[in-house]
C-alpha positions in Angstrom: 38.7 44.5 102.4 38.6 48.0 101.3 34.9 48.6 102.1 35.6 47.1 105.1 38.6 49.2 105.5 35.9 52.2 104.8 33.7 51.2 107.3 36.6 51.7 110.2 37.4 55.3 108.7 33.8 56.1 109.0 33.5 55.3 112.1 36.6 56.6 113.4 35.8 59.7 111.5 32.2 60.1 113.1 33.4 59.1 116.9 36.2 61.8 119.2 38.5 60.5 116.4 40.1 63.7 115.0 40.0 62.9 111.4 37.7 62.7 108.0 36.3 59.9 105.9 35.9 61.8 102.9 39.2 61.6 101.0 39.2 58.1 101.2 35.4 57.7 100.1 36.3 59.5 97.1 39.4 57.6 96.5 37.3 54.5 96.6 34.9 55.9 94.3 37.7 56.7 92.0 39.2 53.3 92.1 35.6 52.0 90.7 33.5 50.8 93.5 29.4 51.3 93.3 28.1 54.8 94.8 25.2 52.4 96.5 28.3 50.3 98.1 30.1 53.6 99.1 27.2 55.5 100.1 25.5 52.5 102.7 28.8 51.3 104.1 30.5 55.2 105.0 26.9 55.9 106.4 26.3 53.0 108.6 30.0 53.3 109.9 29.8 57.0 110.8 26.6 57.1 112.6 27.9 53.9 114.3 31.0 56.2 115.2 28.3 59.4 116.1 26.3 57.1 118.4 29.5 56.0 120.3 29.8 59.5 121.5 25.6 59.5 122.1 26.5 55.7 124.4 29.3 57.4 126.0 27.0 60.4 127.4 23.8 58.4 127.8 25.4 55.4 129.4 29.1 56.7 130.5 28.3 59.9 132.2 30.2 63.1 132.7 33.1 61.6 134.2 34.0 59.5 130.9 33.1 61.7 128.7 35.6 63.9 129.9 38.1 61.6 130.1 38.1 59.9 126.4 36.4 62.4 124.6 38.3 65.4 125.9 36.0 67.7 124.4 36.3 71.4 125.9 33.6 71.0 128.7 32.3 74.9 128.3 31.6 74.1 124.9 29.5 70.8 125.6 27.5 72.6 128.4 26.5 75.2 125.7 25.4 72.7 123.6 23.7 71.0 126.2 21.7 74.0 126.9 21.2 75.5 123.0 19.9 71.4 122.3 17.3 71.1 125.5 13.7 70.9 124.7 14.7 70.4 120.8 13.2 67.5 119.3 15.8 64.6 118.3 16.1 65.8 114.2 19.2 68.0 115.5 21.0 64.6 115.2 20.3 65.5 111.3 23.3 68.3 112.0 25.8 65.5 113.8 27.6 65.1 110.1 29.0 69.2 110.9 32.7 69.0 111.3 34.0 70.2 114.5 30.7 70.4 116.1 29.2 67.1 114.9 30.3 65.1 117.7 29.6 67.7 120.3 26.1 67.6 119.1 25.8 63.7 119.3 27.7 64.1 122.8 24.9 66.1 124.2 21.8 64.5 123.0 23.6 61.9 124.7 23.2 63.5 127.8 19.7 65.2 127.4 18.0 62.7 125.4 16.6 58.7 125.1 15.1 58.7 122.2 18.2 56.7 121.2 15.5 55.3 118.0 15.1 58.9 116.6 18.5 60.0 117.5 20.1 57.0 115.6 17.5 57.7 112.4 18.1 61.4 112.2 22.0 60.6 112.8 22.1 58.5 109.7 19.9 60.5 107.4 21.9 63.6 108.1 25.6 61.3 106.9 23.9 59.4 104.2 22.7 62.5 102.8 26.2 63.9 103.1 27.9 61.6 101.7 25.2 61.2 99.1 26.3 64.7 98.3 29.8 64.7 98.0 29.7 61.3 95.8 26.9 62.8 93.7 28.8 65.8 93.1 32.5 64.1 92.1 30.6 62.1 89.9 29.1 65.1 88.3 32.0 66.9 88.0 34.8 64.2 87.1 33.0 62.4 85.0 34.2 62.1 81.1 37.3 64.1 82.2 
């Protein structure tokens, strides 16, 4: 239930849902669940949550975007135009806080290379989180 209960966070955490995932994976890994267990579920759940803000934008169009994902709309547009003619490994950078789902939001609108997009996406959290479990474990352990 609480890997499930991870999953959610995850996903909230890497959709327009203002809030982190980290604090909990830790707490998790604290309370004695595997890294591998931690590490696949938090990924798959936050790139799940980054490509709902890619769906909305590919598939939604301006007019929802701006009315569920309420991001500031000067701010997309000058991601919209720094991410044009990129290739799809900026989804590598959609795990940034405050700008990770503005990222996701405009490859959205400027890309279908929804394949790529959703690869780069999940290499980019799983290496995150790969980070921050690897680095707890490093530090807390035999304390």
């Amino acid at each position: 239930m609480q890997l499930f209960s991870l999953f959610i966070i995850s996903f909230l955490a890497g959709s327009f849902v203002p809030m982190g995932s980290e604090v909990y994976v830790l707490f998790l890994q604290n309370k004695g669940f595997s890294l591998e267990a931690l590490l696949i579920v938090a990924s798959i759940g936050n790139t799940l949550g980054g490509l709902s803000c890619y769906g909305l934008a590919r598939w939604g169009g301006p007019i929802i975007v701006k009315k569920y994902l309420k991001h500031d709309q000067d701010k997309l547009e000058v991601w919209q135009r720094k991410l044009t003619g990129k290739s799809e490994w900026v989804a590598l950078l959609c795990w940034l806080p405050f700008v990770g789902e503005i990222i996701a939001t405009a490859l959205g609108f400027i890309s279908k290379k929804i394949i790529w997009i959703s690869i780069y996406m999940f290499i980019g959290k799983f290496l995150r989180y790969a980070f921050l479990l690897k680095v707890t474990e490093y530090l807390f352990t035999d304390i």
